[in-house]
C-alpha positions in Angstrom: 47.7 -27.8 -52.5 44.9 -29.8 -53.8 41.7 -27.5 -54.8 39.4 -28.8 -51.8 41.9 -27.6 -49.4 41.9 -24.1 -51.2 38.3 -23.9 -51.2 38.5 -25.0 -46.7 41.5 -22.6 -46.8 39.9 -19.7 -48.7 35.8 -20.0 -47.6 36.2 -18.6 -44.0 38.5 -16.1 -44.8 36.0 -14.4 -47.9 32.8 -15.3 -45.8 34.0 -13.0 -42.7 35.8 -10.3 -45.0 32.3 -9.9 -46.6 30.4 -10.0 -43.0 32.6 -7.6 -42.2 31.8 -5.3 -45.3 28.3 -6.0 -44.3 28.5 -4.9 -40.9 30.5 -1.9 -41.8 27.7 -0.7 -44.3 25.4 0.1 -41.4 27.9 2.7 -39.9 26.8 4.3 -43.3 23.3 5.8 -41.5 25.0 7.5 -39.3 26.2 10.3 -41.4 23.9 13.6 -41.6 23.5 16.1 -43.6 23.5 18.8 -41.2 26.5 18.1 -39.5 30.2 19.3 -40.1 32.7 17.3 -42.1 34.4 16.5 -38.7 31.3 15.5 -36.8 30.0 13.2 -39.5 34.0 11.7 -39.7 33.5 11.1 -35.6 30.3 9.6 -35.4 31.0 7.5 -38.8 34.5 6.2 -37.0 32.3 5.5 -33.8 29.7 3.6 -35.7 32.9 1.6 -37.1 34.2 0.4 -34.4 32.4 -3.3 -34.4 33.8 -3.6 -37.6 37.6 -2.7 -36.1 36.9 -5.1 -33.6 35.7 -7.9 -36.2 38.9 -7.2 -38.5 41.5 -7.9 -35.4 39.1 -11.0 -34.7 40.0 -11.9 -38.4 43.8 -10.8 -38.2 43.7 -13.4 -35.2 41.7 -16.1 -37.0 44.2 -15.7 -40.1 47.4 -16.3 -38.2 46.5 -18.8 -35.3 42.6 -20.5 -37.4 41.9 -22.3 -34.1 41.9 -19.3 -31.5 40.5 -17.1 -34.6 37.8 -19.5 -34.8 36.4 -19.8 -31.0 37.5 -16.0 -30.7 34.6 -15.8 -33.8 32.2 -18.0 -32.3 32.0 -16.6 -29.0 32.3 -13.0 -29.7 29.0 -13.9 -32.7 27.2 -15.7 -29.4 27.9 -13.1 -27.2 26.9 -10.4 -29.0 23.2 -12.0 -30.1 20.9 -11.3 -27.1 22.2 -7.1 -27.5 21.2 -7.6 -31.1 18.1 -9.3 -30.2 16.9 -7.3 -27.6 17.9 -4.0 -29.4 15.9 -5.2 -32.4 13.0 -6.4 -30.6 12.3 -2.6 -28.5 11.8 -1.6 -32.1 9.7 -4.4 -34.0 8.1 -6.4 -30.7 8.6 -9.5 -33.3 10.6 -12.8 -32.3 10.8 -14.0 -35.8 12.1 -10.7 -37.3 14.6 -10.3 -34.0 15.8 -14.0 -34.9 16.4 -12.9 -38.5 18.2 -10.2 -37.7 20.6 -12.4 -35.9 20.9 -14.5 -38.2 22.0 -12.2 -40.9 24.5 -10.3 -38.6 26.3 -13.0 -36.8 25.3 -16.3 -37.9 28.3 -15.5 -40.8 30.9 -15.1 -38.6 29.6 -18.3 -36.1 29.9 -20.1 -39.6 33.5 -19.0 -40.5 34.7 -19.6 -36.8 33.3 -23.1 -36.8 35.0 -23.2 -40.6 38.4 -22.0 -38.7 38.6 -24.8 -36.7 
């Protein structure tokens, strides 16, 4: 295996395992202080559930790279106008609703399209 086709082998696979650690830290503000070990357990497992989803995308994308890959891309497309919009009730600010995107799909557009 020569070391470009490690690098095109290994570079989707790190890029979404890190997105996916990225994604996941954001479940993290959902644990309060007042509540019970078992409610802060359920609403941190609920807040996780993206980044469940995201890891079976992955599992997919490892085994079969080209249904991994437009699994990837569509599920990052689909998923920007709920991010956008969410965003944007908060911030009223295209630029800062587009950078938002950008940091929390455009990764795993990138490693789909790297898939393929």
């Amino acid at each position: 295996m020569n070391p470009s086709y490690r690098i095109l082998y290994w570079l989707p696979r790190l890029l979404c395992v890190f997105a996916i650690l990225w994604v996941s830290l954001f479940a993290l503000d959902s644990l309060e202080s007042g509540l019970s070990k078992w409610e802060q357990f359920t609403h941190l497992m609920k807040h996780l559930v993206p980044s469940f989803v995201l890891i079976l995308l992955l599992g997919i994308a490892w085994k079969w790279e080209n249904t991994g890959g437009v699994l990837l891309i569509v599920s990052s497309i689909a998923v920007s106008p709920s991010i956008f919009m969410r965003n944007y009730q908060f911030n009223h600010s295209i630029w800062q609703g587009m950078l938002v995107i950008a940091i929390i799909t455009l990764p795993f557009f990138i490693s789909g399209v790297l898939f393929i």
